[in-house]
C-alpha positions, 0 to 999 in steps of 0.5 A: 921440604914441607909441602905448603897446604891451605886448607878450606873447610866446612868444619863438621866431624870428618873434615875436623878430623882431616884438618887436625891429621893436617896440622899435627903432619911433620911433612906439611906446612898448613899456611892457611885454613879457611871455613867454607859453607857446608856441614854448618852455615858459613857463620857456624863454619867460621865459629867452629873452624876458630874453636877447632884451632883453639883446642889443636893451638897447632904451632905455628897458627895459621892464617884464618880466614871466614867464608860466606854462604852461596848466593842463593843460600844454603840448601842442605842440613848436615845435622843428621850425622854432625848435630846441630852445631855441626861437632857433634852436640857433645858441648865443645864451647864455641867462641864467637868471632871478634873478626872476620877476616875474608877467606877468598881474601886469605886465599889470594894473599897466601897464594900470591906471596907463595906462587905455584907452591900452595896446594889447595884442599877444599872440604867443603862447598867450593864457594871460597875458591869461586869468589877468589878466581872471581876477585882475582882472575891472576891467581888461576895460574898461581895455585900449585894444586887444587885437590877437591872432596867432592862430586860423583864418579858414578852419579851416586849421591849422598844428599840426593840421588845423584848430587853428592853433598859438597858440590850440591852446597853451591853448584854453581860454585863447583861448575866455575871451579871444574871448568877453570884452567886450575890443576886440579884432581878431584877425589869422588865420594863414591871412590873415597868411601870404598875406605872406613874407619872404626873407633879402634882406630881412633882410640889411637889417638893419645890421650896427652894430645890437646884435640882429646877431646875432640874424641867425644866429637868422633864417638857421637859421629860413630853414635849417629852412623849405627842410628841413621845409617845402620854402620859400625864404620864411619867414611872419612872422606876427607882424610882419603882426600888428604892421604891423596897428597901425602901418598899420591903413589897409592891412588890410581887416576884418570884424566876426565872432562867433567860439568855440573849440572845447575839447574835441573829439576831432579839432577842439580849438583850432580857432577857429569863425567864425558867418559865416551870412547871418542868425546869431543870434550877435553878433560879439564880435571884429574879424578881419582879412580881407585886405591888399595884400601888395605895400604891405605888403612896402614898409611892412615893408622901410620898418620895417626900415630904420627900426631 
């Protein structure tokens, strides 16, 4: 039996390459995706995820829906590593949107016509999955799994300090999220970045497949890692987020309570961990701690060669 996905995305370059193993998996059912503020602003977020469906035209098409920026705005710029349309700047034609269909709209209906079945993996800024608990408090209980990318287990960040880049987008967002009643894991950047990628493993993809050309994409991302950043590899965070639910057998976890910080003056977005011996807090979310990154790196080229 499929396992039923919603997917809620930023769509830059690594998050695209996650949603599309995603889509091409025989032993998923993707009922929805839905583009989250992140990478790109909320309305590139909902041109780029509208193109990206265009170009895979997976079969059936899921149920689109289009976020909106935090409150206070977007604070961060992925263009570094995905460039300024947040693809790579390599020409993919993005189309504009006739329709705008709500993505916390998207979420509630999806999981109420699917109750306990969906689960739930945001790649992105979790401001999609805040507005639908916020709009809908029923569907807390509803939500089969909720699987975030996102947050720090050591305080090591990405886009500052301490704050990683996700939960650093909307903080406040994260903040209702972790402290909800949803079963949920969270999958650290510092934990999924023990796993990378080289463009030999993306040269795997075939040529006949309808998302080739997002290639070009994935080479400029490889291209922006040796300037920026000095590596021949790329993370994919995502897709180890991903793997996490198709593989859950090859990832070790630990159940933590965790908070967010959202208002400090160096340490806002950082994602705290109560890891005393005897705390008075309870855990409130599953974390992954650890994999075996050389099993891992056989499943991922296995979930290549299976699209």
């Amino acid at each position: 039996m499929k396992r039923k996905l919603l997917i809620d995305l930023s769509p830059g370059i690594e998050e695209t390459l996650a949603l599309w193993l995603a889509l091409r998996n025989p032993n998923l059912e993707v009922l929805a995706v839905t583009s989250a503020p992140g990478k790109v602003n909320a309305t590139r977020a909902g041109q780029n995820l509208h193109t990206i469906l265009d170009l895979i035209d997976p079969s059936p098409r899921p149920r689109f829906g289009v976020g909106e920026d935090p409150l206070g705005g977007l604070s961060v710029d992925g263009s570094m590593l995905n460039g300024q349309d947040g693809l790579g700047d390599v020409g993919i034609p993005v189309v504009d949107l006739l329709q705008r269909p709500s993505a916390a709209k998207v979420i509630i209906d999806v999981v109420k016509s699917n109750p306990n079945e969906v689960t739930i993996l945001t790649l992105g800024a979790l401001t999609n999955i805040a507005r639908a608990i916020t709009i809908d408090p029923s569907i807390g209980s509803l939500i089969g799994h909720l699987v975030v990318s996102g947050g720090s287990l050591s305080a090591e960040g990405n886009i500052t300090p301490c704050a990683e880049f996700n939960v650093y987008c909307d903080p406040r967002a994260a903040q209702e999220v972790f402290q909800s009643k949803l079963t949920k894991t969270l999958v650290p950047i510092d934990v999924a970045s023990r796993f990378s990628i080289g463009m030999d493993v993306i040269n795997q993809i075939s040529d006949a497949d309808p998302a080739f050309g997002f290639r070009k994409s994935l080479s400029a991302l490889f291209r922006n890692y040796r300037q920026w950043l000095g590596r021949e590899k790329i993370f994919v965070n995502s897709s180890v987020a991903l793997l996490s639910i198709l593989h859950p057998d090859l990832f070790i976890r630990q159940k933590l309570h965790v908070d967010v910080e959202i208002s400090g003056e160096l340490t806002t977005g950082m994602t705290v961990f109560d890891q005393r011996i005897q705390s008075p807090s309870r855990p409130n979310i599953e974390v992954i701690t650890d994999f075996d990154k050389h099993v891992l790196n056989m499943f991922f080229a296995e979930t290549i060669r299976m699209v």
